[in-house]
C-alpha positions in Angstrom: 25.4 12.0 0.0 23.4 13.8 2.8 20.0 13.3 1.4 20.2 9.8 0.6 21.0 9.3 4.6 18.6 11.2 6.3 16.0 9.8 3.8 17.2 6.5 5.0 16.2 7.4 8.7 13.5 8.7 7.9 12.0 5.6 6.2 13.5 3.5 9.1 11.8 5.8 11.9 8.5 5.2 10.3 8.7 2.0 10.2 9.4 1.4 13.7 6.8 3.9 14.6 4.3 0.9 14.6 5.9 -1.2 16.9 3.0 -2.8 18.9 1.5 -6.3 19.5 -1.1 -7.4 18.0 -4.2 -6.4 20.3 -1.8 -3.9 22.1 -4.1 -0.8 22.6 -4.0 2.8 24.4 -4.5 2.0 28.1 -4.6 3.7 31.4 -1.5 2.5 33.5 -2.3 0.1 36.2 -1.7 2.5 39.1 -3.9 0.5 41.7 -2.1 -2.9 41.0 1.2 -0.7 41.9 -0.6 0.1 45.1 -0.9 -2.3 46.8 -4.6 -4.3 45.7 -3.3 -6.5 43.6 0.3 -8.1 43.1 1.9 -7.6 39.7 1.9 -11.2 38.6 -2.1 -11.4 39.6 -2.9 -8.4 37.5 -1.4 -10.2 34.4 -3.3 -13.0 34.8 -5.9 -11.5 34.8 -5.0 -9.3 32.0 -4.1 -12.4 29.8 -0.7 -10.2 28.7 2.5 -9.0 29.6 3.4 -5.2 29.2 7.2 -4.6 28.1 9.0 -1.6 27.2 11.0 -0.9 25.0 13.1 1.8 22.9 12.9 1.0 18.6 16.5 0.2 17.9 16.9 -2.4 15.3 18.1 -5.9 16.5 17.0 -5.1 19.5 13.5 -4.3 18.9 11.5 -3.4 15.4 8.5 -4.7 13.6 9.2 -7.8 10.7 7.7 -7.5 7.3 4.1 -8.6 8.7 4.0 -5.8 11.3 5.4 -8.3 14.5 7.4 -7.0 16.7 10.7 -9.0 16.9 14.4 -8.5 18.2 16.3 -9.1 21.2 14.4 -7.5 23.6 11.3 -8.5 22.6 12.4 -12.3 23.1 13.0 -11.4 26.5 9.3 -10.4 26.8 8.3 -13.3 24.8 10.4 -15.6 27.7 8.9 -13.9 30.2 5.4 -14.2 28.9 5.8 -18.2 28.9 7.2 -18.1 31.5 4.2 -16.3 33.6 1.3 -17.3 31.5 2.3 -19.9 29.3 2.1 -18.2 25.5 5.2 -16.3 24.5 3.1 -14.1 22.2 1.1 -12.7 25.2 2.5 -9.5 25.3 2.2 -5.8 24.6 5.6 -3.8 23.7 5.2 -0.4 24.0 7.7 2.6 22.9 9.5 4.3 25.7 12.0 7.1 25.2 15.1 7.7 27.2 14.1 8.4 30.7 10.7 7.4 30.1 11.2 3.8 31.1 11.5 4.9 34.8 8.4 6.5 35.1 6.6 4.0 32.8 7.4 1.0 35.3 7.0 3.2 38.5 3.6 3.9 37.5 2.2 0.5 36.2 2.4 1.7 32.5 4.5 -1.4 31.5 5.6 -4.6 33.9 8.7 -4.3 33.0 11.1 -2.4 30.7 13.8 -3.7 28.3 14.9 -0.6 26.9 18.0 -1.0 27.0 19.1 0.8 30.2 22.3 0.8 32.2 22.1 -0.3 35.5 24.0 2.6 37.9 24.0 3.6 41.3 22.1 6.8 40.8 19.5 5.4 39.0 19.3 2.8 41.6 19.0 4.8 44.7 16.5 7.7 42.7 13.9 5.6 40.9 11.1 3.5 42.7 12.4 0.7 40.2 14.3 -3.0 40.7 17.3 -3.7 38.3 17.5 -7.4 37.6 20.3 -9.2 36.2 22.4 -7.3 33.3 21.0 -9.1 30.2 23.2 -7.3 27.7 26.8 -6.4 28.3 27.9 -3.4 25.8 30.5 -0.7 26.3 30.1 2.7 24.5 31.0 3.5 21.2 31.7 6.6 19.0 31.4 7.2 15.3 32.4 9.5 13.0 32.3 10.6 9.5 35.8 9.9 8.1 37.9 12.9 6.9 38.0 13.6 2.9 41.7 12.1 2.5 39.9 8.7 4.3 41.4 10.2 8.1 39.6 9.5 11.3 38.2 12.9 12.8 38.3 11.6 16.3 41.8 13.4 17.2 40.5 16.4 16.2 37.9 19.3 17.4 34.2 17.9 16.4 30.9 17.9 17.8 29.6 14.8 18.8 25.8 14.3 18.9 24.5 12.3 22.0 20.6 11.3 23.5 20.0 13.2 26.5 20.1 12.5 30.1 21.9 9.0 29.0 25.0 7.5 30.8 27.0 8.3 27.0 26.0 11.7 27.8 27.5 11.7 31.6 30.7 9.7 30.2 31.3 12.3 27.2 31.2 15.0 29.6 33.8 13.7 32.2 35.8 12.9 29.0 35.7 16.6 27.7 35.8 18.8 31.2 38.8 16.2 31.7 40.5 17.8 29.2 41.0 14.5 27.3 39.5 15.4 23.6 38.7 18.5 22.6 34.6 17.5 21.6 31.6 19.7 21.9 28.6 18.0 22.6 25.2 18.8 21.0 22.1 16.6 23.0 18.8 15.7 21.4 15.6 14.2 23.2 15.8 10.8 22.2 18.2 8.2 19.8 16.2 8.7 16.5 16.9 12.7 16.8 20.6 11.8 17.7 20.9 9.4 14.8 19.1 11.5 12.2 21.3 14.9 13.6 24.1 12.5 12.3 23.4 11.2 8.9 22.4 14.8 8.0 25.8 15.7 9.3 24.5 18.4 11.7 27.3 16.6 14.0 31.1 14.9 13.2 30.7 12.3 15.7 27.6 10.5 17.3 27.9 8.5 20.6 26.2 5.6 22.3 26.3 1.8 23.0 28.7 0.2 20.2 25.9 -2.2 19.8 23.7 0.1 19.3 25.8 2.1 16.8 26.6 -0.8 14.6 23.4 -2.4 14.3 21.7 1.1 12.9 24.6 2.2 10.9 24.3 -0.9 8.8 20.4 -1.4 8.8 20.8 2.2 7.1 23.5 1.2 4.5 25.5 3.7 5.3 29.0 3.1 3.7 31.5 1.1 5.6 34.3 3.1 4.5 32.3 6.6 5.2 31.9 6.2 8.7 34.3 4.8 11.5 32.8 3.2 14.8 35.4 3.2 17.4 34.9 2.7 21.8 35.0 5.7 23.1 39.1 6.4 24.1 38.0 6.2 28.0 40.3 4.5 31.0 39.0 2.0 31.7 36.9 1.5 28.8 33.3 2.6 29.9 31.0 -0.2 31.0 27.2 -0.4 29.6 25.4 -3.1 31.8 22.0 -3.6 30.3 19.5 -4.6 32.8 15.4 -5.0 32.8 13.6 -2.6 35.0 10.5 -3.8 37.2 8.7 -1.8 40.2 10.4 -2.0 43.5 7.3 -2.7 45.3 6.2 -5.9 44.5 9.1 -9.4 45.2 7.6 -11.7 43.7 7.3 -9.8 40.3 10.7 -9.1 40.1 12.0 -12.9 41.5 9.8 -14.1 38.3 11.7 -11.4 35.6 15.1 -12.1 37.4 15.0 -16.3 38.0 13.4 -16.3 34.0 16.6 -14.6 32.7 18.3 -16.6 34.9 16.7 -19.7 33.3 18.1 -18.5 29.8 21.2 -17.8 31.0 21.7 -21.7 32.4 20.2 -22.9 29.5 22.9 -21.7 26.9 25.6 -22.5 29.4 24.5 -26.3 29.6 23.7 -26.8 25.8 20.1 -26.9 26.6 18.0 -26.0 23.6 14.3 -25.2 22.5 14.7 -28.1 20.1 17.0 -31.0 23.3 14.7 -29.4 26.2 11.9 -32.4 26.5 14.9 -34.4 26.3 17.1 -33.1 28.6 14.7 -32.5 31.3 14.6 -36.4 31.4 18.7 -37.1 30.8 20.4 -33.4 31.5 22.4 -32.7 34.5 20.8 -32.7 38.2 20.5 -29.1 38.0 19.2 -29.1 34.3 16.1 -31.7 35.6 15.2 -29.4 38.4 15.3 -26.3 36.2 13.1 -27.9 33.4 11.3 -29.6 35.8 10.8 -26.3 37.5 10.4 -27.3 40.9 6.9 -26.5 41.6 6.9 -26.5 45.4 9.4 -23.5 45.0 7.3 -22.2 41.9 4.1 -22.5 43.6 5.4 -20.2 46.3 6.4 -17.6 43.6 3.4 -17.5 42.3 5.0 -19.3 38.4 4.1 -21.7 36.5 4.9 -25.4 37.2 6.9 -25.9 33.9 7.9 -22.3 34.2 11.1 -22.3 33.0 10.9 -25.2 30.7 8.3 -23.4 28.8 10.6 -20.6 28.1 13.3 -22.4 26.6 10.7 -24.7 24.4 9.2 -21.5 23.1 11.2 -18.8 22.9 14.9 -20.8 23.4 17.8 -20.2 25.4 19.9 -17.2 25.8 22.8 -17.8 22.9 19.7 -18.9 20.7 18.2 -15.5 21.6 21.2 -14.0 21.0 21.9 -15.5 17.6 18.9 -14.7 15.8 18.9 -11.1 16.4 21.6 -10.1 16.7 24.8 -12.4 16.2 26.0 -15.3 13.2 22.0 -15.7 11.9 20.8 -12.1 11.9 22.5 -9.2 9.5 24.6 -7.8 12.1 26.8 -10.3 12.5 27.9 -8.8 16.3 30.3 -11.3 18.0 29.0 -12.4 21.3 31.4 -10.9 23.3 31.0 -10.7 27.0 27.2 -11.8 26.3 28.8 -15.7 27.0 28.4 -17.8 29.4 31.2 -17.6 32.2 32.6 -20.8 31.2 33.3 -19.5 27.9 34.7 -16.2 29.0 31.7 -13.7 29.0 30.1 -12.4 32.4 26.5 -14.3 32.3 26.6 -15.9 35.7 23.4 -17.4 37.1 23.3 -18.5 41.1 22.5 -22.2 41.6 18.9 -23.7 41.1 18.0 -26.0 43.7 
């Protein structure tokens, strides 16, 4: 039962592997727009693309039959690419491993990563990066292959595989030295080494965002009654804000990632849809008009798009639409939204006012 498994990961490792837009090529980092001679928004103009980061985990990101990127993440890029220059498909995603993504926006390699990194206050105060708003709300997961008389493992002594210098890695570790389970831990360099250590049953137990955990575990067929996914028995449960990363020295840049997430997030709450949008931005609510409408005064200053925001939604959709197609009721995973709803509907995406 090994074989089959890591043969699994394999194939799905190499498939990611390609995961680049089409045009993306090898290219310097923009250092000099970082330093100061041009703003970030300028440089993509005049680029004609938008750089994102990301790390290959499927629903999130991956490449479709046709070798197109697609996923959660990606959509974000896509929003923030019609958002910025009008075309959703201007953009390059490029593969950044865990801590990679810091460095990678610091230095001008990307504009801005989505690779699915929890916002904390040590990363926050270290890196010469800006967190914008939490896009993806998670908590961390464990799993573990189920004992031969059907038994969960995680009671007993096991060694649990986890990605280096991660916040599962930090969470595990004040769980063990706490005296709470009596785990080993055994770190790898990045999630496809953790995942493969796992299905080759190097390790019991791996750990990471449940998301995560779920969406790979069943894109690899692995046996629902094999394996048991479980939150990790923390108190309170452990918290996994997901948030996009830009450089911390240019405003404008980062108002433009954080109002266009923002945008998605309204969007969804007011039943505003790729396929209503044109229609709403003549009959929707105050707030909805000046949204699609995009108030180009205010955009103008911010160096967007008049019909910023309205572009986004028409192109790309709204948040839940994201969501939905990815990763909830219309993709294969099936994952319930969760606290990725609206606050109105009990989940934790909260926009400020736009006016």
């Amino acid at each position: 039962m090994g074989s089959k498994p890591v043969a699994a990961t394999v194939g799905l490792l190499l498939a990611l592997q390609p995961l680049l837009s089409a045009g993306t090529a090898a290219a310097q980092p923009d250092v000099a727009a970082r330093n100061g001679d041009r703003p970030v928004l300028a440089e993509i103009e005049r680029r004609g693309v938008v750089r994102c980061g990301v790390s290959f985990n499927p629903g999130f990101a991956a490449n479709d039959d046709g070798g197109r990127p697609v996923g959660f993440m990606v959509d974000l890029c896509r929003a923030l690419a019609a958002t910025v220059l009008g075309k959703a498909d201007a953009i390059e995603i490029r593969r950044l491993s865990k801590p990679q993504e810091f460095a990678a926006v610091a230095t001008g390699e990307v504009d801005v990563s989505f690779a699915q990194t929890s916002w904390t206050l040590t990363r926050d105060a270290t890196y010469a990066v800006d967190f914008g708003p939490p896009i993806f709300y998670d908590v961390q997961g464990i799993a573990a292959w189920r004992l031969p008389d059907g038994h969960s493992a995680l009671d007993g002594d096991l060694t649990v595989c986890v990605p280096a210098g991660t916040t599962t890695q930090a969470e595990l570790e004040t769980l063990i030295g706490g005296g709470k389970r009596p785990w080993k831990l055994r770190s790898f360099p990045g999630w496809p080494d953790t995942l493969e250590a796992f299905l080759s049953r190097d390790c019991a137990a791996i750990s990471a965002d449940r998301a995560l955990l779920t969406t790979a575990l069943h894109m690899l067929e692995t046996p629902q009654d094999a394996v048991e996914i479980a939150d990790i028995p923390s108190s309170p449960a452990s918290r996994e804000p997901l948030a996009p990363l830009t450089p911390n020295s240019d405003r404008n840049w980062m108002a433009a990632v954080r109002w266009t997430m923002f945008a998605l997030f309204l969007t969804d709450d007011a039943g505003v849809s790729g396929a209503n949008a044109n229609f709403q931005r003549i009959t929707g609510t105050s707030e909805m008009r000046r949204l699609l409408s995009g108030m180009p005064e205010v955009a103008a200053k911010a160096g967007l798009r008049p019909d910023w925001a309205y572009q986004a939604v028409v192109q790309v959709g709204n948040y839940g639409e994201i969501f939905e197609r990815n990763l909830g009721n219309r993709s294969p995973f099936k994952l319930d939204r969760g606290l990725n709803r609206p606050w109105t509907q009990g989940g934790l995406l909260y926009a400020p006012v736009f006016q």
